[in-house]
N, C-alpha and C positions, 0 to 999 in steps of 0.2 A: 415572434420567437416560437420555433417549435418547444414540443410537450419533450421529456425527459423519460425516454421509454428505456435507457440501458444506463445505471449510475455504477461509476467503478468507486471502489473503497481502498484504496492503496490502506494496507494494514501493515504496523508494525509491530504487531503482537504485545504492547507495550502494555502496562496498566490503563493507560487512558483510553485503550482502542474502546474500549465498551463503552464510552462515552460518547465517542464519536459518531456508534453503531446506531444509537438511538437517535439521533439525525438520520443517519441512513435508512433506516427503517421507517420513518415516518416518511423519506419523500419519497419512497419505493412504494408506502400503501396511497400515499397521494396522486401519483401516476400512474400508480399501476405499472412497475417498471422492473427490470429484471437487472438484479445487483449482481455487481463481479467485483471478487473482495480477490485482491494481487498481494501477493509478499515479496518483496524483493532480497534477496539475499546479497551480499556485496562479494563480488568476486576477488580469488584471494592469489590469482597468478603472480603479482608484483612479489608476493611472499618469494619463489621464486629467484631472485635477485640477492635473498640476502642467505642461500644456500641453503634453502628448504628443499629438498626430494621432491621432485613432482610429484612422485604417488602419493607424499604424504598430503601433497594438497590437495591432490583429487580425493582421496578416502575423507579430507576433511570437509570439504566441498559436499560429496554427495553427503554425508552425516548431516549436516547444515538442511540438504535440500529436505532428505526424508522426513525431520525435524521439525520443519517448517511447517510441511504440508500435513502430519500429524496434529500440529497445533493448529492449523487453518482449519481442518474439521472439527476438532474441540468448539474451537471459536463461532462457526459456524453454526454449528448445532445449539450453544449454549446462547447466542444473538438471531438468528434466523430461521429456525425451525419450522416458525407459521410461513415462510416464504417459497413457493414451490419452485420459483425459478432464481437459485443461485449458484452463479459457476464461482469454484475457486483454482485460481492458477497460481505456483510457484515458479520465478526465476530465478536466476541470477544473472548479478550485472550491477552497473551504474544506476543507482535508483531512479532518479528523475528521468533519464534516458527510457528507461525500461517501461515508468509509467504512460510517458509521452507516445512510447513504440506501444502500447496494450492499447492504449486509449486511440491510437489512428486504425491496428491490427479490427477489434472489434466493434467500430462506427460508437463507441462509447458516445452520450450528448450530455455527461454530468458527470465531475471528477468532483467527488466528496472526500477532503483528507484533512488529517489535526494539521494544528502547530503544537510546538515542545515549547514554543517561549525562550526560547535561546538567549541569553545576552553577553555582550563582555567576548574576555574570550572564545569560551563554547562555540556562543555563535562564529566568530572568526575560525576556529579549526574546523568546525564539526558543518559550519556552512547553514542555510538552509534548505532544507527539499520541497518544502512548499512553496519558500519564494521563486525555484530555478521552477517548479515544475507551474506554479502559477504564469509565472515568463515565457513557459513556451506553451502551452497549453492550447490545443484549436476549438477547444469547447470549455464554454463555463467552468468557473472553478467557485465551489462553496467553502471555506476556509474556517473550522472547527475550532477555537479556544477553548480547550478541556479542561482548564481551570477556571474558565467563568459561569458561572450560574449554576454553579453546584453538583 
């Protein structure tokens, strides 16, 4: 198996993410490897359909994007600051797609993401993203429980 010299962090700005950060950071100092932390935004055209304005969904779309990437540097800064090589990217789109498309885009060889722990319902509406993105995934996936081990 090759070494793991580009680890992506799909982040969702969530309380846990910092949880997760601190796996990432250790197999970034273990490799020696340059972290790419992605936020996916979910895109809101379907809104569209139910007689929203375009514009208003693009004015709320870009709010969302600028929003994001404000907080990816917060985040960045407050988790990665000793790291000289991290790039952070904003999309929008279908998460898991979007992950899967960054991760083939930048020869990614380590997708480091939580789980939410979903059960019941939730997990029926709300799905998983780590299960779809572990499923499609062309490189390793390390899969984060931010509620275990404190």
């Amino acid at each position: 198996m090759k070494e793991f010299s580009r680890i992506l962090f799909p982040v969702d700005l969530s309380e846990m993410s910092p949880k997760i950060a601190e796996a990432v950071a250790m197999m970034a100092r273990k490799f020696d490897a340059e972290i790419h932390l992605l936020f996916v935004a979910r895109v809101f055209e379907y809104m569209a359909s139910i007689y929203v304005p375009h514009p208003s969904i693009d004015s709320f779309h870009k709010e969302i994007m600028d929003g994001a990437e404000r907080k990816l540097a917060e985040f960045t800064e407050e988790h990665f600051k000793e790291f000289s090589r991290v790039r952070k990217t904003v999309r929008g789109g279908d998460i898991p797609e979007e992950i899967i498309a960054y991760t083939r885009e930048e020869g990614i060889d380590l997708l480091i993401l939580g789980t939410h722990g979903r059960k019941g319902i939730d997990r029926i509406v709300f799905g998983s993203v780590a299960e779809r993105v572990a499923k499609m995934s062309p490189v390793p996936v390390l899969l984060i429980n931010p509620y275990q081990g404190g």
